[in-house]
Biotite code that builds the C-alpha atoms (Angstrom):
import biotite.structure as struc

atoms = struc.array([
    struc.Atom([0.000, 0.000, 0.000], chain_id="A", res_id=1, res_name="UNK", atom_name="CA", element="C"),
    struc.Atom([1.274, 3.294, -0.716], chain_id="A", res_id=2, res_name="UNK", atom_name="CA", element="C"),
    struc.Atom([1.804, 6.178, 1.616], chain_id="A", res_id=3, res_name="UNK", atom_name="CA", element="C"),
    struc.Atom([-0.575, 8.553, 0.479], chain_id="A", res_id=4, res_name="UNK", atom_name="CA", element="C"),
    struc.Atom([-3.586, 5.575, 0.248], chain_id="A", res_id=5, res_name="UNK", atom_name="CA", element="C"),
    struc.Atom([-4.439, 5.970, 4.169], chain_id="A", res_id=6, res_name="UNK", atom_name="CA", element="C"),
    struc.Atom([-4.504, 10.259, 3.549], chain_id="A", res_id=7, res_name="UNK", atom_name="CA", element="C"),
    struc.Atom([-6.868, 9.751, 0.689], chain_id="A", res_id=8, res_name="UNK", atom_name="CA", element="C"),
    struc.Atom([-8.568, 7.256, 2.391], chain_id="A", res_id=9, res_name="UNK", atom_name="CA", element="C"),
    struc.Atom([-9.422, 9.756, 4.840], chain_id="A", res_id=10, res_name="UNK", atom_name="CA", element="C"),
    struc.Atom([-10.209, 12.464, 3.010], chain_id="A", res_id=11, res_name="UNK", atom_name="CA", element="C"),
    struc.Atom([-12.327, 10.405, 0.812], chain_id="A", res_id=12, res_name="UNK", atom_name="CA", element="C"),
    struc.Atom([-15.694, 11.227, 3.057], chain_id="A", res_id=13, res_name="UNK", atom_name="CA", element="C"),
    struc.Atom([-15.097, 15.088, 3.494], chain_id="A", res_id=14, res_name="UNK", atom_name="CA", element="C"),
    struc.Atom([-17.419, 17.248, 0.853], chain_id="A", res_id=15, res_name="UNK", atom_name="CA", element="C"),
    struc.Atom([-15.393, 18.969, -1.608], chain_id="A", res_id=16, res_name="UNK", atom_name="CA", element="C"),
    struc.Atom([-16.489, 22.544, 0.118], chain_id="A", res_id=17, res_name="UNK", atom_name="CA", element="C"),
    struc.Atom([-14.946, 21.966, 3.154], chain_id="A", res_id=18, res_name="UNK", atom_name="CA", element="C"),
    struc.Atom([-11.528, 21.214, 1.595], chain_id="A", res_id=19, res_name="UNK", atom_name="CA", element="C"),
    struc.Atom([-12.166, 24.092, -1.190], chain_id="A", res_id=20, res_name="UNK", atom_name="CA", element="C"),
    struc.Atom([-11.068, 21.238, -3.666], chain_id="A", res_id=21, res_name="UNK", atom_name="CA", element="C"),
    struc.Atom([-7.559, 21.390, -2.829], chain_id="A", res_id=22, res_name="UNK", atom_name="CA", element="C"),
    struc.Atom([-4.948, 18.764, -1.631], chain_id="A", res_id=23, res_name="UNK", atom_name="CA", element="C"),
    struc.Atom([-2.995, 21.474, 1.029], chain_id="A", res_id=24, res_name="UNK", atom_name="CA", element="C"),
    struc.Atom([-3.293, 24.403, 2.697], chain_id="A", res_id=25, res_name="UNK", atom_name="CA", element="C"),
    struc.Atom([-0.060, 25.934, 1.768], chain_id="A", res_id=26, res_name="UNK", atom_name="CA", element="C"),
    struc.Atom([0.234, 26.756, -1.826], chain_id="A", res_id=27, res_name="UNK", atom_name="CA", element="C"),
    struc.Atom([3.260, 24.674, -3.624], chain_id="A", res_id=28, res_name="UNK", atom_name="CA", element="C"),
    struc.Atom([5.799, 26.596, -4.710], chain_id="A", res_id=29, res_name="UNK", atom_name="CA", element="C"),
    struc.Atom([7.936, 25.332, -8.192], chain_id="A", res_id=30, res_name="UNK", atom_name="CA", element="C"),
    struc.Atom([11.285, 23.566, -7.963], chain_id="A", res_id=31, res_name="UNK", atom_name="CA", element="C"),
    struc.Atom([14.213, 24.804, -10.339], chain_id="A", res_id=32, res_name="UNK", atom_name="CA", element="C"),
    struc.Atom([15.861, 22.890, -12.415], chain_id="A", res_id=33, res_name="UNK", atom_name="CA", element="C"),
    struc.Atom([18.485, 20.939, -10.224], chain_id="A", res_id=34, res_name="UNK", atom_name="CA", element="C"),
    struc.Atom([16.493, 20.872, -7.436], chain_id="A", res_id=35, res_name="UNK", atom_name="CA", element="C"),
    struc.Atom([13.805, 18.433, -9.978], chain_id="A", res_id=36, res_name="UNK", atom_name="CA", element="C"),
    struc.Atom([16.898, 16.656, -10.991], chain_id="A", res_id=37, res_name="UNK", atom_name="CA", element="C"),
    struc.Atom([17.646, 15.951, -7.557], chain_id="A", res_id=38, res_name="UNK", atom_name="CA", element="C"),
    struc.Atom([15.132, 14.761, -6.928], chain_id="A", res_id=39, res_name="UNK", atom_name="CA", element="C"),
    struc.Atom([14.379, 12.521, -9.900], chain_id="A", res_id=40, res_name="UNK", atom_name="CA", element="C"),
    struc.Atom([17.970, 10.907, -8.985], chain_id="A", res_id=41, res_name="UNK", atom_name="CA", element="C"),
    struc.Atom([16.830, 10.401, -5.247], chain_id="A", res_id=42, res_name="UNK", atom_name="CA", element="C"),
    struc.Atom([14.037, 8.723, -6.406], chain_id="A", res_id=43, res_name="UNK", atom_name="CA", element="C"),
    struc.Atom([15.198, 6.447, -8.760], chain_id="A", res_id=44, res_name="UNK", atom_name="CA", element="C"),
    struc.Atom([17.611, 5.027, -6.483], chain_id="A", res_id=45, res_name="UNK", atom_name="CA", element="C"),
    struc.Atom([15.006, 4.471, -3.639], chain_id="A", res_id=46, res_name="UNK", atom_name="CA", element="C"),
    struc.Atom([13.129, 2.185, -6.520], chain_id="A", res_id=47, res_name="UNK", atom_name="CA", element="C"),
    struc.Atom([16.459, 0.381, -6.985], chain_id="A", res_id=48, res_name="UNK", atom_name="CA", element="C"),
    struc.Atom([17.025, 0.042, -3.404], chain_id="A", res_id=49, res_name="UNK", atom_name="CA", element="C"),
    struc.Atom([13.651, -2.236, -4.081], chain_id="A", res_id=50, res_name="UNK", atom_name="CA", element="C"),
    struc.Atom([14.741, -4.189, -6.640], chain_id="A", res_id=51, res_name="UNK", atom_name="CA", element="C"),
    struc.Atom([14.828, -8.079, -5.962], chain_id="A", res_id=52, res_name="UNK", atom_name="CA", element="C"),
    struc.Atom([17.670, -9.536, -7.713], chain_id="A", res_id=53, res_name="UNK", atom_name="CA", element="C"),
    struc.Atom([17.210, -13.252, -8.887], chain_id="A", res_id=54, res_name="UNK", atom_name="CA", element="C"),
    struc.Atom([19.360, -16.384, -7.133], chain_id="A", res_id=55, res_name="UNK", atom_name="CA", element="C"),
    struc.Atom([21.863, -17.913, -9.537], chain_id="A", res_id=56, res_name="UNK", atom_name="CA", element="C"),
    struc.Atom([19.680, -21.184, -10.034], chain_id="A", res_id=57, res_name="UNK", atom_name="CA", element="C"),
    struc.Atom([16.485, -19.120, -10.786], chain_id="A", res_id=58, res_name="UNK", atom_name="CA", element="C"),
    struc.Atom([18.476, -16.920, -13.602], chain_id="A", res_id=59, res_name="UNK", atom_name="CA", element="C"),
    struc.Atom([19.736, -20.154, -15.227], chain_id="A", res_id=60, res_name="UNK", atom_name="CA", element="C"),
    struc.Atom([16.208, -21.427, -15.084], chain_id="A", res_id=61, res_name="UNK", atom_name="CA", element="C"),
    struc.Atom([14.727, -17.917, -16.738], chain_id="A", res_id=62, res_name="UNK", atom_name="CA", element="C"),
    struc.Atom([17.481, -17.659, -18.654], chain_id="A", res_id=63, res_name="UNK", atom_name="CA", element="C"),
    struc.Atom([17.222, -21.529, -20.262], chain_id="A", res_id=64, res_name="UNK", atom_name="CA", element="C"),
    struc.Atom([13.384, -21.062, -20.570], chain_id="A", res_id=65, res_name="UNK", atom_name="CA", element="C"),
    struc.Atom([13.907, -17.906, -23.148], chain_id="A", res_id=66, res_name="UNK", atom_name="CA", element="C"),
    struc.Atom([16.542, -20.086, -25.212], chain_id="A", res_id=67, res_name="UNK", atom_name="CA", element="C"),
    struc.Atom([13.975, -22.708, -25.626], chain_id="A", res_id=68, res_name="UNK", atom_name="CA", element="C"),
    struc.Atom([10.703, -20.310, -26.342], chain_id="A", res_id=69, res_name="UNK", atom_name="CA", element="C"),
    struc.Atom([13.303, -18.154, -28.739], chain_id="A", res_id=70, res_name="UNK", atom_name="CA", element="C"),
    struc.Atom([14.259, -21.806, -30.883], chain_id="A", res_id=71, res_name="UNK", atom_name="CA", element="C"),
    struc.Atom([10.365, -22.581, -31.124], chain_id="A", res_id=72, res_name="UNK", atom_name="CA", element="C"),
    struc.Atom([9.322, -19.398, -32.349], chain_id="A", res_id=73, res_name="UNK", atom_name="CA", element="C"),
    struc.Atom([12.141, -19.285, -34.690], chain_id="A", res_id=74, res_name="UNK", atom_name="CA", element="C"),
    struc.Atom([10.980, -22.801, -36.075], chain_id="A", res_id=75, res_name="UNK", atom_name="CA", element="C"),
    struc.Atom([7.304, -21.562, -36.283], chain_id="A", res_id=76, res_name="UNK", atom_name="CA", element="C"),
    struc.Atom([8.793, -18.162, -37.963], chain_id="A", res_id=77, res_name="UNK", atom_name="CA", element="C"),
    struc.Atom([10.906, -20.886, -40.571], chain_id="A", res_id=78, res_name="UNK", atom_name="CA", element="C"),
    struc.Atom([8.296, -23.169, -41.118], chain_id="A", res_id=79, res_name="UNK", atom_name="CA", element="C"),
    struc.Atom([5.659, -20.733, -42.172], chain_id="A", res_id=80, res_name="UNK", atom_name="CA", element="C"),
    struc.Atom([8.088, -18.669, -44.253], chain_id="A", res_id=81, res_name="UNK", atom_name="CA", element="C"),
    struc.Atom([8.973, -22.299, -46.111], chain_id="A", res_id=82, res_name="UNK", atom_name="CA", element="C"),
    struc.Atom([5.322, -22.977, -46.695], chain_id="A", res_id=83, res_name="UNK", atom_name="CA", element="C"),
    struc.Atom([4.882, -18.906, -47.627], chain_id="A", res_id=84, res_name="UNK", atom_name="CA", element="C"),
    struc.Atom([7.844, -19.831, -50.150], chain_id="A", res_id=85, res_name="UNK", atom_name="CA", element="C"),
    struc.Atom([6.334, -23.307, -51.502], chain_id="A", res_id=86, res_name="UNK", atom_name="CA", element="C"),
    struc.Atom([2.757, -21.749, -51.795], chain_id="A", res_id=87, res_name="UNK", atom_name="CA", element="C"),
    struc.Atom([4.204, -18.565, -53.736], chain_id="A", res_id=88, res_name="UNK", atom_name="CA", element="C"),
    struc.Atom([6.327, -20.762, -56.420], chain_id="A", res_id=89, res_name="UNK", atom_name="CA", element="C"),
    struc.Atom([3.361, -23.361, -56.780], chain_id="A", res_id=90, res_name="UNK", atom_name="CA", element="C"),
    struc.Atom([0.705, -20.335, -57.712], chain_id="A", res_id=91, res_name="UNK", atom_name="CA", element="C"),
    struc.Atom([3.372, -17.974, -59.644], chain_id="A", res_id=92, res_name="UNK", atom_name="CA", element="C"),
    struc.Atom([5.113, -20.662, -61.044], chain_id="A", res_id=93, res_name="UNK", atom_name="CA", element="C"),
    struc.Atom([9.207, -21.036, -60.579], chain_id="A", res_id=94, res_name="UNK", atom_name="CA", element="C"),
])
């Protein structure tokens, strides 16, 4: 659950005149330019700071499952470009 789900949540049964329609009380005032940076950066490493890397054995698994769906669809890719071909020289002629 995110952080601002319990503030809506409470919010959610106030009428809209009460609150005048707005979020805060304080106006918000906008960033510059590094400031937004900095804050992009900070954010994007929190979200990596999240990031579940995968055990040895389970990236072997993942990585052996897309070698084997890769060599079926390039079989189905190859054996409906064959038949494309045959088809194309039996109604053309070759």
């Amino acid at each position: 659950m995110s952080d601002s789900a319990p503030v809506a949540a409470s919010d959610a049964g106030e009428p809209a005149e009460r609150t005048g329609g707005k979020k805060s009380a304080r106006p918000e005032k906008k960033r510059g330019l590094f400031a937004r940076i900095a804050l992009f950066v900070r954010q994007v490493v929190a979200e990596l700071k999240k990031v579940v890397r995968p055990t040895r054995s389970e990236l072997v698994t993942y990585t052996g499952v897309v070698l084997v769906f890769v060599v079926v669809v390039m079989a189905f890719v190859t054996l409906v470009d064959f038949g494309v071909g045959r088809a194309t020289f039996w109604i053309f002629g070759g």
